[in-house]
C-alpha positions in Angstrom: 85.1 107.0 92.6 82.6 106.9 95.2 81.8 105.1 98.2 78.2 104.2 97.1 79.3 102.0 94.3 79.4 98.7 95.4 81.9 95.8 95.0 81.5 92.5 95.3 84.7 90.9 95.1 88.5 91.3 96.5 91.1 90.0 94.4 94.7 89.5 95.1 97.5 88.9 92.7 99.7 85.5 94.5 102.5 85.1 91.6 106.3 84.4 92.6 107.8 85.3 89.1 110.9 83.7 88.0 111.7 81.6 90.8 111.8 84.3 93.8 114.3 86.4 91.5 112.4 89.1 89.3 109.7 91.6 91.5 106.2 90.3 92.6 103.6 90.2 95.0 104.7 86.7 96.1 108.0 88.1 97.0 106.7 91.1 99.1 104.4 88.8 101.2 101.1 88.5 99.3 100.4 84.9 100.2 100.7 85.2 103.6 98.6 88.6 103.1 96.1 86.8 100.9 95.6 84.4 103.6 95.0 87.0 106.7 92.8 88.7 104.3 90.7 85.7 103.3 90.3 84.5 107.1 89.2 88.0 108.1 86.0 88.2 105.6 85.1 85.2 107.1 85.4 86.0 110.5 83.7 88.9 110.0 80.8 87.9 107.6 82.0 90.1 105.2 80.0 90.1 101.9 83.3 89.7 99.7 84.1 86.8 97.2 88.1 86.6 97.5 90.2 85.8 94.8 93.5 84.9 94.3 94.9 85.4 91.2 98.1 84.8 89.1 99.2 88.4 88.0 97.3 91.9 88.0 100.7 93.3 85.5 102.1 94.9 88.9 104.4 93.2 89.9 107.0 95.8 90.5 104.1 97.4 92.9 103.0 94.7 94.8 101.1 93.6 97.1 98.9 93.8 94.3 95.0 93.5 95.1 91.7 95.2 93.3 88.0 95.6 94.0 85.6 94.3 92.0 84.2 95.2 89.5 86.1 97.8 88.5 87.3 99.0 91.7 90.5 100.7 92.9 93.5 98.8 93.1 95.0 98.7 96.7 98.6 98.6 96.8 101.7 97.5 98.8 99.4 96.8 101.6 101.2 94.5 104.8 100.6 92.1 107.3 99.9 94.5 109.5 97.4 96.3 107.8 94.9 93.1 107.6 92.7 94.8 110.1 92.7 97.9 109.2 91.7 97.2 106.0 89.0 94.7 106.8 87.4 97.3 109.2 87.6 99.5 105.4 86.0 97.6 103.6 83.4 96.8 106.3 82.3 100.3 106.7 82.8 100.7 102.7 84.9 103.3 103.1 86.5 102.6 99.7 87.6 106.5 98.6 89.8 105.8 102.2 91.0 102.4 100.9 92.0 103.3 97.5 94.0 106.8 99.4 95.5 105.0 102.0 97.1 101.9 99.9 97.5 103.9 95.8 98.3 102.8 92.5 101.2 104.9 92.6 102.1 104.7 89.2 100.1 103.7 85.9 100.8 100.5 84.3 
């Protein structure tokens, strides 16, 4: 992967499977992640289309978000790390990104 390849997109799985019982992002905070997230590239004029989506098969991993197109996934990623990440992805340090929040197993 390399940081000169560029993405256009920032996608983040939003599912609460099986009624808050079974693992998913929902459960581990993604909504209120997604929506820190989404607010940020605004703020800061980022050049990101955000999308939520239903499930990234991940569940188990979650938060669960991607770069698009066929970017690194971005996992388990918190509150707390909204700017952090924002500040990432402005400087399109994605190599950093994709180290700093793995896929830590392959599904």
């Amino acid at each position: 992967m390399s940081d000169e390849f560029e993405y256009n997109k920032l996608c983040i799985c939003t599912n609460l499977r099986g009624g808050d019982i079974l693992p998913s992002c929902g459960k581990v905070g993604s909504k209120e992640l997604a929506d820190a997230l989404e607010q940020g590239l605004k703020d800061m004029k980022l050049p990101y289309e955000f999308q939520r989506l239903h499930c990234m098969g991940k569940c188990h991993l979650g938060p669960t978000m991607r770069l698009s197109p066929g970017g690194p996934f971005i996992m388990g990623a918190k509150l707390s790390d909204v700017a952090h990440i924002l500040n990432l992805l402005k400087d399109g340090n994605f190599d950093q990104l994709a180290q700093e929040f793995p896929l830590k197993e392959s599904a």
